[in-house]
C-alpha positions as CSV (number, residue, x, y, z in Angstrom):
1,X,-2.7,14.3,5.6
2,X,-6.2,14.9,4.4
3,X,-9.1,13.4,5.9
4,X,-10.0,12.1,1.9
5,X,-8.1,12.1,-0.9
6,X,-8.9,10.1,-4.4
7,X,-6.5,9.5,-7.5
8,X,-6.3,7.0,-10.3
9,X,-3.9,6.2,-13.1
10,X,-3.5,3.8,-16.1
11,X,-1.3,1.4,-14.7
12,X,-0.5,-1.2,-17.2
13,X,-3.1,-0.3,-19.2
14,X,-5.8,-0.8,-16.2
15,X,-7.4,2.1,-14.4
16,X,-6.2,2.2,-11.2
17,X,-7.8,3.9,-8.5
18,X,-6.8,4.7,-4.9
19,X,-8.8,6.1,-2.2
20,X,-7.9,7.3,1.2
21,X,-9.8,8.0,3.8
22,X,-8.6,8.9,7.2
23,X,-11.3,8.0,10.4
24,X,-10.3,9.2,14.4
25,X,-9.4,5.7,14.6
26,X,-7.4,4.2,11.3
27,X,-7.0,5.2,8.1
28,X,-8.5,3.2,5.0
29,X,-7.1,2.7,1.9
30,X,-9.2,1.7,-0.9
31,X,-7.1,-0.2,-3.8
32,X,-9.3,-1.4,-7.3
33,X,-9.2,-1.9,-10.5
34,X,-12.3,-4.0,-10.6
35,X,-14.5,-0.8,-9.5
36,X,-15.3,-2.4,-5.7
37,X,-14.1,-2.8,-2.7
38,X,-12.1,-6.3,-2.6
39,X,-10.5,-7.8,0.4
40,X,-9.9,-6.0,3.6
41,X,-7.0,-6.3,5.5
42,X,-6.1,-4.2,8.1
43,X,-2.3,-3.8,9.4
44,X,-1.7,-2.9,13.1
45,X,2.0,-2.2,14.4
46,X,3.1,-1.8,17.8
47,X,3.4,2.1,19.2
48,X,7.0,0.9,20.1
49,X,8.5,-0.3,16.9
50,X,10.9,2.0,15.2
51,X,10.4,2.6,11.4
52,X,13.2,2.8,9.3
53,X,12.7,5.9,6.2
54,X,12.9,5.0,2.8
55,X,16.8,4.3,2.0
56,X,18.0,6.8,-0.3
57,X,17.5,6.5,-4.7
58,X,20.0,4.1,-6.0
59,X,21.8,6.6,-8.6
60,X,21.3,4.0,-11.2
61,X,17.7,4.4,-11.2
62,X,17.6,7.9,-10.1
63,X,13.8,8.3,-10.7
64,X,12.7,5.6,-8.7
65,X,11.4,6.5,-5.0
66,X,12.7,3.6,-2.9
67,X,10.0,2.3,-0.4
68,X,10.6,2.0,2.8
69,X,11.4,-1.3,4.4
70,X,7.8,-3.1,6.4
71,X,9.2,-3.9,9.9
72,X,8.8,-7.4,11.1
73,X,6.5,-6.3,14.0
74,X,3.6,-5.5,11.8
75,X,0.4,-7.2,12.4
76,X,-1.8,-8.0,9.0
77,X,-5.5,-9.2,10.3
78,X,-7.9,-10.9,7.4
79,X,-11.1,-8.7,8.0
80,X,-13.3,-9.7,4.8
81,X,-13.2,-11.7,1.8
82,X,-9.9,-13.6,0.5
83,X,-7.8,-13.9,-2.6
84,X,-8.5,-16.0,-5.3
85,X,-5.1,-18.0,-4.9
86,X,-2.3,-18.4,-2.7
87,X,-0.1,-16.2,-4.7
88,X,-3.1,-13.7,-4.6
89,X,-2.7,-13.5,-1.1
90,X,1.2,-13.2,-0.5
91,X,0.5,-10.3,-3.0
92,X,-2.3,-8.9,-0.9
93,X,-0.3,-9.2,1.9
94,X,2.4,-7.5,0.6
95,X,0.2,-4.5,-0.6
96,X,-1.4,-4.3,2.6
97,X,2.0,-4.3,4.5
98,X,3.7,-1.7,2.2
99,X,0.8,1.2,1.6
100,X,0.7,0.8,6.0
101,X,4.5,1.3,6.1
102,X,4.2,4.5,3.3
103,X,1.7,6.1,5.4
104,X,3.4,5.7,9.0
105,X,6.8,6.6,7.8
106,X,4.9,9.5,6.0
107,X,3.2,10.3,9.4
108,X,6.2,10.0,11.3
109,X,7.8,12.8,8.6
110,X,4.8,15.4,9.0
111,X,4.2,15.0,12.8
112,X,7.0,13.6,14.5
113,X,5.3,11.9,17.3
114,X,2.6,10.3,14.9
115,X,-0.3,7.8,16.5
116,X,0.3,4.7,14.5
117,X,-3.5,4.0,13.8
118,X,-4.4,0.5,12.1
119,X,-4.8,0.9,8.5
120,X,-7.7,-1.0,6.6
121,X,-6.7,-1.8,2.8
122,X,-9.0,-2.9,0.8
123,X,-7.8,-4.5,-2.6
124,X,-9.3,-5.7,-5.8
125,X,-6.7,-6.2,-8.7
126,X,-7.0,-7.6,-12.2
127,X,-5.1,-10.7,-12.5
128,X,-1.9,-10.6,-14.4
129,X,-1.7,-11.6,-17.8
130,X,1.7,-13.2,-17.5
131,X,2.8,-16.2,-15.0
132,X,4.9,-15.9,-12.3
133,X,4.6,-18.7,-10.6
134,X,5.7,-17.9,-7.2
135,X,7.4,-15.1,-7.7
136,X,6.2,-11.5,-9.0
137,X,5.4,-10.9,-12.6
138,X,7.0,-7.8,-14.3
139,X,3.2,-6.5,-14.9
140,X,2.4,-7.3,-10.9
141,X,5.9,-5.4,-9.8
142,X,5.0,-2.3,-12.4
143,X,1.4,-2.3,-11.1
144,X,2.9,-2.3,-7.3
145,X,5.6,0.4,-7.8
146,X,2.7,2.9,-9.8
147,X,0.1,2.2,-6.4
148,X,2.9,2.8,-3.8
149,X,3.4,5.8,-6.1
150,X,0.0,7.1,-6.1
151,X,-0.4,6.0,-2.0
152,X,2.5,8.8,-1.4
153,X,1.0,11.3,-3.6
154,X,-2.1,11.4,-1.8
155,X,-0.4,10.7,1.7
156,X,1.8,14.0,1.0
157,X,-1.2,16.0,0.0
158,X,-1.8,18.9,2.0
């Protein structure tokens, strides 16, 4: 993995950019489309815990990368600022929980015996157009899908 890596998309007609930077001690990942920094959450896992890869592509959506699954041991610690609503944070949550999982499994892959350092993500997202209400909007899942996306790309970089 690189030490820093940077991309960005249009995802949903929003810039999206990603930025990874990897420290001796944890790795931070840097999610906006506001142009700052956002929350911070960092995700810690046990040494122990075994992570599952990602399952295999479901033939009828052969150009979709499944993601692999967050095991239940994973630690997410608040380290700065908070979402805006409670469904902002299950969301933030569930960004910080998945772009840690991509980059241990991803870790795991390249080196085999892989430290599992904390990862910091930082996230500041528009807020979706459409409603939800407690569930995920078609705009929020699209947006999600194109950063996990983008968090491989650079994770795979070499």
């Amino acid at each position: 993995m690189l030490p820093s890596a940077i991309t960005a998309k249009e995802l949903c007609d929003v810039r999206t950019e990603v930025l990874l930077q990897a420290f001796a001690d944890r790795i931070l990942v840097l999610v906006t489309q506001l142009g700052k920094v956002g929350t911070l959450i960092q995700a810690t896992i046990p040494a122990t815990t075994a992570l599952d890869p990602a399952p295999p592509p479901d033939p009828a959506e052969p150009n979709v990368l499944p993601l692999p699954q967050p095991p239940p041991a994973i630690q997410l610690t608040p380290l700065l600022g908070s979402a805006p609503s409670e469904h902002m944070q299950t969301l933030h949550s569930l960004y910080a929980a998945q772009i840690a999982t991509v980059i241990w499994t991803e870790e795991v892959q390249e080196f085999m015996e892989a430290e599992r350092r904390p990862i910091v993500v930082g996230l500041a997202l528009r807020k979706s157009t459409e409603t939800g209400g407690l569930s995920l909007t078609d705009q929020e899942r699209k947006v999600f899908h194109g950063v996990m996306e983008m968090v491989r790309e650079l994770v795979q970089r070499k």
